[in-house]
LUMSE-983520 format. One record per residue (C-alpha): residue in one letter; x negated, y negated, z negated. Coordinates in steps of 0.001 Angstrom, whole numbers, plus 524288, in hexadecimal, padded with zeros to 5 digits. Each point is the difference from the previous one (the first is absolute). Layout:
aXYZ...
//
This chain:
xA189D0CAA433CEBx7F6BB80B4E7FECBx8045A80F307FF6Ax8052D8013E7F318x803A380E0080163x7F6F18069C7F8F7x7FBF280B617F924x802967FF607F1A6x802F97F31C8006Fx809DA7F5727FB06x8014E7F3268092Bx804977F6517F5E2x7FD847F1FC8084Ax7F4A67F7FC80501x7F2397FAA67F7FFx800307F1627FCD1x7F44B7F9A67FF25x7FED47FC087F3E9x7FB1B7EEF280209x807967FDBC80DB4x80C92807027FA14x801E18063880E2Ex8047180D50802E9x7F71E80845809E1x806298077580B6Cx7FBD380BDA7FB05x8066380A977F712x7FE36802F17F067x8006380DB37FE8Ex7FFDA8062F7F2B8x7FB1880E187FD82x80A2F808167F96Ex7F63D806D77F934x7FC827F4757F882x80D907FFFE7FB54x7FEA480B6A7F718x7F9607F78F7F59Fx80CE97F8ED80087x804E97F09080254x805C47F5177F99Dx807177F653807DFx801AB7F12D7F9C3x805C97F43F80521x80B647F67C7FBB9x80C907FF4A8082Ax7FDCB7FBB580D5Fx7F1C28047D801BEx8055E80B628081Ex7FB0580A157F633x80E60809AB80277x7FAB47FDF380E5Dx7F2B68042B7FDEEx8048180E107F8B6x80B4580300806E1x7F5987FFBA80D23x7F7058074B7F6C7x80A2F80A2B8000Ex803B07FFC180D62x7F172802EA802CCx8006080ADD7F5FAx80BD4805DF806E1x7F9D47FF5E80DA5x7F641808897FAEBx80AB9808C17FAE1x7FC947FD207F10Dx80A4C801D37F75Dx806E57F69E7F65Cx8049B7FCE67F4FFx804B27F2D27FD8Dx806247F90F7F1F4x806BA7F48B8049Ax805627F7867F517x805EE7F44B807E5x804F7806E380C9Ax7F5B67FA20809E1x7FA5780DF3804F9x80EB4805418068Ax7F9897F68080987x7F7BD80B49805EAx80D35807588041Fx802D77F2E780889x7F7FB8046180BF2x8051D7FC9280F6Ex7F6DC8047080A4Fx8086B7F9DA80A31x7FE117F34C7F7ADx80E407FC5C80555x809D47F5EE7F825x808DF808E380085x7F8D7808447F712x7FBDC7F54C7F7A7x80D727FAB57FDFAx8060C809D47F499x7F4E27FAA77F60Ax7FCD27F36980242x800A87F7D47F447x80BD17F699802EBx7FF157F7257F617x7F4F87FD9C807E8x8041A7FD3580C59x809F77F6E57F96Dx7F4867F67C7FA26x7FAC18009C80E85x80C977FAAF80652x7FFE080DDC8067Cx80B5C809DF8030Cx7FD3980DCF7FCA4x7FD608040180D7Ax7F7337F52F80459x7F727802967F25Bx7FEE080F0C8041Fx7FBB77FAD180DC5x7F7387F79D7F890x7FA818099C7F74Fx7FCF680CE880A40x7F8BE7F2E180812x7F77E7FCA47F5B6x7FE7580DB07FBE3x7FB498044B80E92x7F8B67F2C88016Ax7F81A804A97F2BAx7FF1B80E4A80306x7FAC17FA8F80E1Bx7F4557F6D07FA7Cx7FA6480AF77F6C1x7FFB680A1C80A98x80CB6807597FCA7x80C90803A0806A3x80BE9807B17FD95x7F88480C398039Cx7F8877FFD17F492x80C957FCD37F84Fx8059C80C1780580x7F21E807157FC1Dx803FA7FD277F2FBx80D2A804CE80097x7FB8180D0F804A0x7F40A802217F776x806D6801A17F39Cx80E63800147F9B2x805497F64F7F816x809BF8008D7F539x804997F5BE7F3B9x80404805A77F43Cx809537F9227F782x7FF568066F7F1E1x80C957FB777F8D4x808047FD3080C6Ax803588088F80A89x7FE3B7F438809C6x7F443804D9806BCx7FAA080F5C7FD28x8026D804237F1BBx7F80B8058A7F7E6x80173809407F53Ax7F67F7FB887F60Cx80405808CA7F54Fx7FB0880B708062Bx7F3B47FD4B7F9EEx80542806797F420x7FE6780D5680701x7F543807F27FCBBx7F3AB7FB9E80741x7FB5F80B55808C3x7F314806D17FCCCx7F6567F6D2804BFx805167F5FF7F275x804B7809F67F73Ax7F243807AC801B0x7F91E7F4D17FC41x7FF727FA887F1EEx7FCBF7F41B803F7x808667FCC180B5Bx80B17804DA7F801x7FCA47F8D47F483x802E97F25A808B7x80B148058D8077Dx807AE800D17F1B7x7FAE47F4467FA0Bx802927F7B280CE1x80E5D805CB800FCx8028E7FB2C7F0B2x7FC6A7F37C8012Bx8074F7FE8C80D4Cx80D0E804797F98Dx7FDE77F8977F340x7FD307F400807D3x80A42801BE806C5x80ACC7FFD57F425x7F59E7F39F7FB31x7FA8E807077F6CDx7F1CA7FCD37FEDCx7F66E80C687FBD1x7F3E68014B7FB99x7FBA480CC380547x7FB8D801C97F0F8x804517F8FC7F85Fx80FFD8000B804F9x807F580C2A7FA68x807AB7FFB680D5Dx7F403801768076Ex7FA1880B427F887x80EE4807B18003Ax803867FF9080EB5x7F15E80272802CBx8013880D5A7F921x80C45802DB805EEx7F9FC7FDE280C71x7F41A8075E7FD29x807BE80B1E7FA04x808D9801BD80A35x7F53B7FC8B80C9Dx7F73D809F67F923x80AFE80AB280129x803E57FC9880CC5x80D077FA497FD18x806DD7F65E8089Ax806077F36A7FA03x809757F56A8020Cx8051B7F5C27F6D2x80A068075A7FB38x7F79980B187FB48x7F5AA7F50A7FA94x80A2E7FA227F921x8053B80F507F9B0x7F134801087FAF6x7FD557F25A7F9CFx80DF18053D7F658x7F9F080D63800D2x7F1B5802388033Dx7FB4B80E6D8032Bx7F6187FECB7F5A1x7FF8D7FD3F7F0A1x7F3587F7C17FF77x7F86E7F508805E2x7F2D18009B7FCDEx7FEFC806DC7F20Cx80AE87F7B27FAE5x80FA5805EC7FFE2x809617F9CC809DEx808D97FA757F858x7F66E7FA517F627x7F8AD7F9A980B51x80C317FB4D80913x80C4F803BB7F81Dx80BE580407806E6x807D87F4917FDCDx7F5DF7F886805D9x7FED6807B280B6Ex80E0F7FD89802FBx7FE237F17A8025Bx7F560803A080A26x8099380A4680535x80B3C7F5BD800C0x7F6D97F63C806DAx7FDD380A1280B0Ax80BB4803AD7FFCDx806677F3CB8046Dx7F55A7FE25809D5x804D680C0F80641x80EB67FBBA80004x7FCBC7F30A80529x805F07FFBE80D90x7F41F7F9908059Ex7F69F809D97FCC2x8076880A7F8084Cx7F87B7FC3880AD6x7F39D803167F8DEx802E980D7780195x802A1801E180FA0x7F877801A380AE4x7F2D88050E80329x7F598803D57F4C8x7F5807F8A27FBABx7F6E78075480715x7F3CA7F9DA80473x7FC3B809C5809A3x80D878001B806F2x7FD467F13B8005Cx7F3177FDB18070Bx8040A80BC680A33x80D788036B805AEx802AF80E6A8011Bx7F8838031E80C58x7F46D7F7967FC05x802E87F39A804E9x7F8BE7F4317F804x809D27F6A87F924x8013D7F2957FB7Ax808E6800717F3C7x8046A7F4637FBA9x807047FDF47F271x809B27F43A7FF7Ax800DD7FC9D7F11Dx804057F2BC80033x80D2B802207FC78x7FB84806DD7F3CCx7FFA07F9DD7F26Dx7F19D7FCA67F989x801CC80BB27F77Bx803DE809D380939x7F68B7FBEC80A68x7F5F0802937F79Ax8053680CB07FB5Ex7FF378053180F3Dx7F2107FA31803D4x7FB15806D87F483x8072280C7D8047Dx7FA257FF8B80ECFx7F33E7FBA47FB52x7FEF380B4B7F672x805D080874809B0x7F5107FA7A80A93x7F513802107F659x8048680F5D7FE6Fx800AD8025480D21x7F48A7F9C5801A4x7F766809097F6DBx8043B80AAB8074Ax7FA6B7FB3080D92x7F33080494804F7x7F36A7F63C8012Ex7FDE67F7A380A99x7F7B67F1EA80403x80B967FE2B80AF3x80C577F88E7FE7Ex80B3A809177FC14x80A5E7F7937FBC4x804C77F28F7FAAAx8067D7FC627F46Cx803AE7F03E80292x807A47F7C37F582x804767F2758006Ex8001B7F7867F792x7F8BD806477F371x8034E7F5047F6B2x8046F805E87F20Fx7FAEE80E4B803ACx7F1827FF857FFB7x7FEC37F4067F522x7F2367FE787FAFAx806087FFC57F205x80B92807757FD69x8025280F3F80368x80B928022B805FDx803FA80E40804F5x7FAC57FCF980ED5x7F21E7FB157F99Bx7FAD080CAD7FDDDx803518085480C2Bx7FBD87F5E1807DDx7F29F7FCEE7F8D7x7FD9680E5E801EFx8020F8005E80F1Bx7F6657F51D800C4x7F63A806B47F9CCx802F980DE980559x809528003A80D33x7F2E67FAEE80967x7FA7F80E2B7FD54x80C29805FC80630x800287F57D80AE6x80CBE7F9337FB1Bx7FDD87F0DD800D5x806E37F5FB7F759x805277F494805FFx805037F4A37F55Fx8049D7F2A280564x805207F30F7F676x7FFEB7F2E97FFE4x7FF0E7FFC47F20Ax7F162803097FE08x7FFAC7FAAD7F06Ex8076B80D047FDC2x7F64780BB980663x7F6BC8067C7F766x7F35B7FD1680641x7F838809A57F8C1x8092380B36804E2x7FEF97F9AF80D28x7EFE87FF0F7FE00x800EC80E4880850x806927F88D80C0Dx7F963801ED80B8Bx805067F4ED808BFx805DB7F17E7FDB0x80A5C7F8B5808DEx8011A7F3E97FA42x807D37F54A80519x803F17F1377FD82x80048800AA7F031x80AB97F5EA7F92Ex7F6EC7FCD47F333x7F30A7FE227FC74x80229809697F497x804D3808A0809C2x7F3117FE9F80946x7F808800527F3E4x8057380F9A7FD6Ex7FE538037280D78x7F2EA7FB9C7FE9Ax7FDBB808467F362x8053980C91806D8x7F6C67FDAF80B56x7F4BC800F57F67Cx8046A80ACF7F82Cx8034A8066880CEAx7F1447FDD780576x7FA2F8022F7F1BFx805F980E2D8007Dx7FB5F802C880F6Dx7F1687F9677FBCBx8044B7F5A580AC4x7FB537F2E98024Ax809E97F55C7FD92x7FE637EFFC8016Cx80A6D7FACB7F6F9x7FD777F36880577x800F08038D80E63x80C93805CF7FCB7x8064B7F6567F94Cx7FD417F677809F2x805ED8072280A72x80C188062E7F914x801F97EF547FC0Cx802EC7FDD780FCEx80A4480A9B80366x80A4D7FF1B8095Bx80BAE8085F80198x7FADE80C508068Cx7F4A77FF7E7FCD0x7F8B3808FA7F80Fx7F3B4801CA7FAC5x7FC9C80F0D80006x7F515803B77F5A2x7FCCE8102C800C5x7F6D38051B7F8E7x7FC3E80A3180B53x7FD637F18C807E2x7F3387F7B07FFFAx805D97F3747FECBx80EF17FAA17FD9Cx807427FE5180D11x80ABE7F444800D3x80A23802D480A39x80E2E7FE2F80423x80A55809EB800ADx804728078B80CADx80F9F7FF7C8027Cx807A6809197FAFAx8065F80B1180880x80D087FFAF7F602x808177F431800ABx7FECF7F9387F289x80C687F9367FEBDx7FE6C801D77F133x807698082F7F4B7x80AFB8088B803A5x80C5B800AB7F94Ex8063D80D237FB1Ax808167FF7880A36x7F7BA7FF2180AAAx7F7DE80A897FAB5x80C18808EB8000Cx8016C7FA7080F63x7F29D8031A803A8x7FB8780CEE7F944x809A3808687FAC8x7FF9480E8C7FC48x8094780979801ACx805F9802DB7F2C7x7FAF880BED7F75Ex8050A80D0C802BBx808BA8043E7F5A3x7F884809CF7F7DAx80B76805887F7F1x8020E80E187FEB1x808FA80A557F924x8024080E387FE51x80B4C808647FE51x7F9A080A2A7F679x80648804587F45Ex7F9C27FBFA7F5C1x7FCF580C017F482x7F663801927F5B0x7F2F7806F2803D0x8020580E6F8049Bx7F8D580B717F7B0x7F6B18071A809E4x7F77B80B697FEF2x7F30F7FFC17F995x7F94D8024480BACx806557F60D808F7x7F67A7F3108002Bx806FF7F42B7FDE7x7F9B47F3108016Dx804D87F0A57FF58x7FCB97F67A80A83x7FDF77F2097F937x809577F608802BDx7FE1D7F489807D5x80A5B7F7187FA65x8058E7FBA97F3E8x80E08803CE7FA4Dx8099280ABC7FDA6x7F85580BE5806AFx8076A80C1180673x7F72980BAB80384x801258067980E82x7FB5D80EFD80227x7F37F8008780974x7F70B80B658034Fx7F24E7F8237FF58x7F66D804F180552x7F0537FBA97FEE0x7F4E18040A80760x7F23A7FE9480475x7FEB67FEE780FA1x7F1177FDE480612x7FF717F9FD80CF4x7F317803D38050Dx7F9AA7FD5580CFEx7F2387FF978023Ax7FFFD7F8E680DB0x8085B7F5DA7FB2Fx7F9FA7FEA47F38Fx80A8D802047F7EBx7FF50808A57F2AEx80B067FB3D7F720x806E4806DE7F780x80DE87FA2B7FC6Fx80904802857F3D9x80E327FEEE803D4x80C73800627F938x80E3F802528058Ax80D1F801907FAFFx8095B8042E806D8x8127F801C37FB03x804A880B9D7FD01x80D758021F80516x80B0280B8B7FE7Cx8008E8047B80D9Fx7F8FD80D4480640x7F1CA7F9CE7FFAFx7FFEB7F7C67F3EBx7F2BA7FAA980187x7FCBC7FA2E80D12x7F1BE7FAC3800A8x800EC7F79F80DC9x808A07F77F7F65Bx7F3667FEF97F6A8x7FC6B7F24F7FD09x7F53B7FADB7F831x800A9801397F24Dx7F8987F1C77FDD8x7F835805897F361x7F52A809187FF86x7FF5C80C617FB41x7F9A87FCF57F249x80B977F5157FF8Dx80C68809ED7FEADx8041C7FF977F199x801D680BD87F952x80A3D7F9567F7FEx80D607F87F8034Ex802477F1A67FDCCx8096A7FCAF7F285x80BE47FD93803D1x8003F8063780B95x80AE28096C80754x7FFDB80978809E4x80847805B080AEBx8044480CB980274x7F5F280A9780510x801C28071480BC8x8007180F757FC88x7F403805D480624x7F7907F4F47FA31x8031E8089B7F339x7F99080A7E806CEx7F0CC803347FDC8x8001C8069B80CB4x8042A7F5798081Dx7F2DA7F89A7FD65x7F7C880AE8805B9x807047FEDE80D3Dx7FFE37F1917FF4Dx7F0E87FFD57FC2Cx7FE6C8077D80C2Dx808D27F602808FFx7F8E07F53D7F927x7F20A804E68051Dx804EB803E380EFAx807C97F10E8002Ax7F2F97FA9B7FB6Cx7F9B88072380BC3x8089D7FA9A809D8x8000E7F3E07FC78x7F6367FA407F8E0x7F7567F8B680712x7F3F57F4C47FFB4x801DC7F681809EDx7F3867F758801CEx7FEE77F40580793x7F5697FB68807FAx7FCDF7F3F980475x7F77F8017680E13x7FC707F1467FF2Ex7F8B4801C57F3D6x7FE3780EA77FF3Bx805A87FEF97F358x8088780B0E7FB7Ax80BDC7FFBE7F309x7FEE88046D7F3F8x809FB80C287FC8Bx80BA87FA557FB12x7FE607F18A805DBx809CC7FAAB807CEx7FF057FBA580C1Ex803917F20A7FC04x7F5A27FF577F359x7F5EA806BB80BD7x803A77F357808F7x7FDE97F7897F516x7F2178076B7FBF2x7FAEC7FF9080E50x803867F2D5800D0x7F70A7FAC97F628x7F71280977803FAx800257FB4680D5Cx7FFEF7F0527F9E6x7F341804627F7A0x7F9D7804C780C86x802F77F41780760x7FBA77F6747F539x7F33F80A938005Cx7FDDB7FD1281002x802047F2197FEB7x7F7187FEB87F56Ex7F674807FF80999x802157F89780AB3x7FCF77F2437F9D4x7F3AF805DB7FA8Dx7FD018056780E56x803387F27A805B6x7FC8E7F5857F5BFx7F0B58006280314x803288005E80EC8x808527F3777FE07x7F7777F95C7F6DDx7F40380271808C9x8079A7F9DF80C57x8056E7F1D27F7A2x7F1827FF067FD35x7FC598020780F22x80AE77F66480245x7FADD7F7827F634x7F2D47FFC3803A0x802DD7FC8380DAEx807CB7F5677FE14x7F5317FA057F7C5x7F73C8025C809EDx808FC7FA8A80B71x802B77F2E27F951x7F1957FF617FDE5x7FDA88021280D61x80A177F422804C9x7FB177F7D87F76Ex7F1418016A804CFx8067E8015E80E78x805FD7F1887FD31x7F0667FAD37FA58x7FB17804B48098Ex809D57FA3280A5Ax7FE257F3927F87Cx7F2897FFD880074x8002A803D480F7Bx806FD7F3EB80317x7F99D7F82F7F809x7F2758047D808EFx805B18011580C09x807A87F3157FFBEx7F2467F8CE7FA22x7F797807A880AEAx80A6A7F97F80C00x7FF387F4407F85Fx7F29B7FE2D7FFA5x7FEB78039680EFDx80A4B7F6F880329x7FEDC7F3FA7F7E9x7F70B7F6077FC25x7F4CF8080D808DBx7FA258014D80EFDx7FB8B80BC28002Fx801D780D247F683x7F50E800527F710x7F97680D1A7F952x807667FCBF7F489x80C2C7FF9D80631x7FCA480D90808EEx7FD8C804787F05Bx80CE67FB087FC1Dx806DA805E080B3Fx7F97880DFB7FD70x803127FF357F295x80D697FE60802CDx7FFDF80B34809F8x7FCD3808F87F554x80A557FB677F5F6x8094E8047080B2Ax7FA6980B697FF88x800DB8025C7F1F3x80F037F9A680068x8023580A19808FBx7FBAD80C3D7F7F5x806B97F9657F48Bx80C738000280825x7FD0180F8280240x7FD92801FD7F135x80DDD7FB5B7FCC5x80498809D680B59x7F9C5808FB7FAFFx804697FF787F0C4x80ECE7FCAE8055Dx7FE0380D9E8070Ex7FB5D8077F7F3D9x80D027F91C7F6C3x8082A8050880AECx7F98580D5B8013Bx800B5801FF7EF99x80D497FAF08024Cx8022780AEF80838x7FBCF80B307F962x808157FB4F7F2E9x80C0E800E880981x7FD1880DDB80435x7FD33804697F0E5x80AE47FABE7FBBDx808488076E80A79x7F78B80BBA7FD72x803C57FD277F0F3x80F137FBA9804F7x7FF8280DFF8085Cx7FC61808C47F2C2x80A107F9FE7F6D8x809ED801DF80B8Ax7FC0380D417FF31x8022C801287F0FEx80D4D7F9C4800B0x806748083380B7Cx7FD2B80C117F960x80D4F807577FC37x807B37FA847F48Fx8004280C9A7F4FDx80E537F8D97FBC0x8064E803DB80C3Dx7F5DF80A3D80807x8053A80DE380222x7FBD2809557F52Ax7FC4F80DB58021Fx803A980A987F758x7F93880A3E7FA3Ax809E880B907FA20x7F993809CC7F727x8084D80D5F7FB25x7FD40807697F442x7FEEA80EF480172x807A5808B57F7DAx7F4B6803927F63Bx7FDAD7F0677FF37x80D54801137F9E3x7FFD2802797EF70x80DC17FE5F7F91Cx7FD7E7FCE57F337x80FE57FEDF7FAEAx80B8C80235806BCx80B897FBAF7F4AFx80C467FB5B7FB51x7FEAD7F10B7FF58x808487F6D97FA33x800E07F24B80668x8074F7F21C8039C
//
């Protein structure tokens, strides 16, 4: 087998000529590039099609792209099941016993079995359990379990906090975020919505909207306190309770209500957030493969958290820069029932809209079934590339066949129905045919082997045994303040309120917050920022009430503090000198001298890719930035060097080419002209020799003319010599371009990884008259 290693690309198994039916020794590779115009995978059970995307995957990972995978029927834990030693000892714990029990096997002698065949298979397409180990080390990976705690939980709700300013600043993205999180909920309590015409819908879309819009947190809880009582009297022009009357409302209220005190849905609300980012990159920057287990769900709440993650993906998505290079995955198995090509169920939309718009910001969509009757071909008309295995129906072949066309009608590609359909008629398991757009022709082939042992879908409990996170740190707080009503203060004593972050019963805290304006400037490293910050810090009864090394962010910004308190609210008691007007002026002054000595703009800088952070950009988002950057600069080179060495190539086959045709030309007028040299020769001795006395002119003719076909049999015999020389000479030179070409990608791929290479870092200081307070008050807060 071939090098497969190379640079941007995927090895997913070995061509197969398409009339002998025989695989070739050499490697497929894929370009991951192409992958950005997204895939469909189809093939009926047992044509190896969970094979042929969970090594798609694998290949992704190598290259340390990030993941996120749907998987409906529990096939993808698989990936987790990785043993570089490729020992049965390793094997053992998740073998499938029933199994080994219809082979007449014990458990033991099955996991010998298994890590055999798997080493045997690794062996014959060029792998081992180094690259298995590559795998493990290239990326982390995690199953989720929303609705059970068995594997990593994951607290879906929080989607019902405010999105950050990327969403809420945009009408638009906003706009789906609250009419994607209605129709989630209401499916969830089976409650079908029109997103116009359904009175539920319109409600909890304005009490999302309302509350998003004003930066409020929710949960349930609160959700369910505004369907009974909204924070606004009318929905469009009409009066709430003429439009959705109270009574109403409670039903709606009731029906989330006992979805909240079910005991099951407790486990909707642990674990890690819904966060997309946090998902495709750990928290120093390392790609991940996230894989969400939902097969222990029910229909409706499946569907309620694929449309959650997919709206979620499509948000984060929009906030991502350009690119033509691979950034991420999104994979999902088994799309049957959400993307039908008649109904619209809440996953429809989302996911119709990354098709169209996620190749722009270098996310590719990966959808795999066996059920092809139920894709909407002209969403998938935008699909890039085709894996399409052994098919179970003709109906079934005859829809792959009309999403081919529509796929090559919307590139302007050629496509031979006929062709097609004859081949995709004579599948095996394994094999695929492969029809890309970016591609000249369609490509039949047969998988690799896998790196992950696919011993099929895990239980619950076996996902608990083989990834399981460390339960959530308890987030509970209290306070011992005593609570009073709010304190009367002089006139001239600013007092402003910090908006709350969560819902409930809300206590105010004394602060001194303080804002300001801080420029970082630095001509010789380029930097001229100027920063507004904001920092609260307790004030306590002791000799130096106000302390500002115990500041801490005030997470708003200045045009953010209310000048108002929330209804309903209390307060604790005030600490004396806060009463003061003169204490402010001494704590203005502290304020400006702390921001002196500490604030500071710590740059990173990359000496790989003299590439330098943005202010404010953590190190892990800078890994994350540089490593695109630095995948968008390889996919750049490689590009570069198959343009540089294409012609070079092409010009050499021909040379090959051409003397080969002119070396079997030559042997085959070496062996006339042997044949005709015998044929003299053997008539000249003849005539000498029999039937005569003497040797006549003719046969001294005969005998000359035979002198000289030896002659010519003898430069024909140089000829071929001489064209074997030149094949073996072309032959030559391709060997030393292609190390020349082997020698530059080398080059490419040992330069320093940006997700682990040591970062420099750049520390600018403000100076004092870089410094402008703009309020230093009494703040009330959480």
């Amino acid at each position: 087998m071939d090098d497969f290693e190379k640079l941007g690309a995927f090895y997913l198994g070995s061509p197969v000529d398409a009339v002998t039916r025989k695989a070739a020794d050499t490697p497929l590779l894929y370009d991951s590039k192409d992958l950005v115009t997204h895939a469909v995978c189809v093939g009926m059970t047992g044509s190896g099609k969970t094979g042929l995307c969970i090594g798609l995957i694998e290949e992704a990972a190598i290259d340390g792209i990030p993941a996120i995978i749907i998987d409906p029927k529990g096939d993808l834990s698989n990936l987790l099941l990785t043993f570089p030693r490729l020992d049965p000892s390793d094997f053992r714990p998740w073998i499938n016993e029933d199994e080994a029990r219809t082979r007449n096997l014990s458990p033991d002698d099955f996991a010998a079995q298994q890590a055999q065949l798997w080493k045997k298979g690794l062996e014959a397409s060029g792998q081992s359990g180094a690259r298995i180990q590559k795998l493990k080390d290239a990326v982390e990976f995690s199953i989720y379990t929303p609705g059970s705690e068995s594997g990593r939980p994951v607290s879906v709700l929080n989607s019902l906090n405010a999105p950050g300013p990327s969403i809420a600043g945009d009408p638009e993205l906003l706009r789906d975020r609250v009419s994607a999180t209605a129709t989630s909920l209401l499916g969830l309590v089976r409650i079908d919505a029109d997103p116009i015409q359904s009175r539920e819908h319109v409600l909890l879309s304005q009490i999302l909207d309302t509350a998003w819009r004003g930066g409020q947190n929710l949960d349930l809880a609160s959700l369910i306190g505004q369907v009974q009582a909204p924070a606004f009297n009318k929905v469009g022009v009409m009066d709430l309770e003429t439009f959705y009357p109270g009574k109403e409302r409670f039903a709606l209220a009731m029906s989330l209500n006992n979805l909240l005190a079910s005991p099951g849905f407790q486990a909707w609300l642990k674990g890690e957030p819904l966060d997309v980012n946090a998902l495709l990159h750990n928290g120093q920057g390392k790609p991940r493969v996230s894989i969400f287990s939902i097969s222990h769900l029910s229909d409706a709440e499946r569907m309620f958290f694929v449309s959650l993650l997919l709206n979620q993906t499509l948000s984060w998505v929009r906030t991502q820069s350009g690119t033509t290079s691979l950034r991420a995955i999104l994979y999902m198995d088994e799309i049957f029932g959400y993307f039908p090509p008649i109904a619209n169920p809440p996953s429809k939309k989302p996911l119709l809209t990354l098709l169209k718009q996620a190749r722009a910001f270098g996310l590719g969509i990966v959808l795999a079934t066996q059920n092809p009757v139920d894709l909407d071909y002209k969403g998938l008309s935008n699909t890039g590339t085709w894996f399409i295995g052994r098919l179970q129906t003709e109906r079934d072949k005859m829809r792959v066949l009309d999403g081919l066309e529509g796929a090559a009608a919307e590139s302007k590609g050629q496509f031979d129905r006929a062709q097609i359909d004859k081949i995709l008629s004579g599948l095996g398991s394994r094999v695929f045919l492969l029809n890309n757009v970016h591609d000249d022709h369609p490509q039949l082939f047969t998988t690799r082997w896998t790196l992950s042992y696919l011993r099929g879908p895990l239980t619950l409990d076996q996902v608990k045994k083989l990834d399981q996170a460390p339960p959530p740190a308890s987030t509970s707080a209290s306070t011992t303040a005593t609570v009073a009503a709010a304190p009367v203060l002089p006139p001239e004593i600013p007092q402003y309120f910090i908006p709350a972050r969560t819902a409930g019963a809300l206590t105010y805290q004394p602060y001194v917050v303080g804002a300001a304006k801080v420029q970082f400037l630095d001509d010789k490293a380029g930097v001229d920022q100027t920063l507004d910050v904001i920092f609260k810090t307790p004030i306590t009864t002791g000799p130096a009430p106000v302390d500002w090394t115990r500041g801490t962010e005030a997470e708003c910004s200045i045009d953010e503090l209310e000048k108002s308190p929330a209804d309903g609210a209390q307060f604790a008691d005030l600490p004396a000198p806060a009463a003061q007007a003169k204490s402010y002026a001494a704590w203005n002054k502290a304020f400006a001298t702390w921001l002196f000595q500490t604030q500071k703009l710590d740059l990173f800088r990359s000496p790989s890719l003299d590439a330098q952070s943005k202010p404010g950009e953590k190190e892990r988002d800078f890994r994350i930035r540089l490593q695109q950057a630095a995948r968008e600069e390889r996919d750049r080179l490689a590009e570069a060097l198959r343009q540089k060495y294409a012609p070079k190539f092409t010009q050499l086959e021909t040379q090959k080419q051409r003397a080969a045709a002119a070396a079997e030309q030559q042997k085959a007028q070496q062996h006339s002209a042997m044949l005709q040299s015998a044929v003299s020769v053997g008539s000249a001795i003849l005539g000498a020799f029999l039937g005569r006395k003497a040797v006549s002119v003719t046969t001294m003719s005969k005998a000359a003319t035979a002198a000289r076909q030896v002659g010519r049999t003898w430069k024909e015999s140089q000829d071929v010599n001489i064209a074997q020389g030149t094949i073996e000479q072309v032959v030559q030179q391709a060997a030393d371009l292609q190390k020349q070409f082997d020698a530059e990608v080398a080059a490419q791929q040992a330069k320093i990884d940006p997700a682990t290479e040591t970062l420099d870092t750049v520390t600018v200081r403000p100076k004092k008259a870089n410094i402008v307070v703009q309020i230093v008050a009494l703040g009330w807060g959480e």
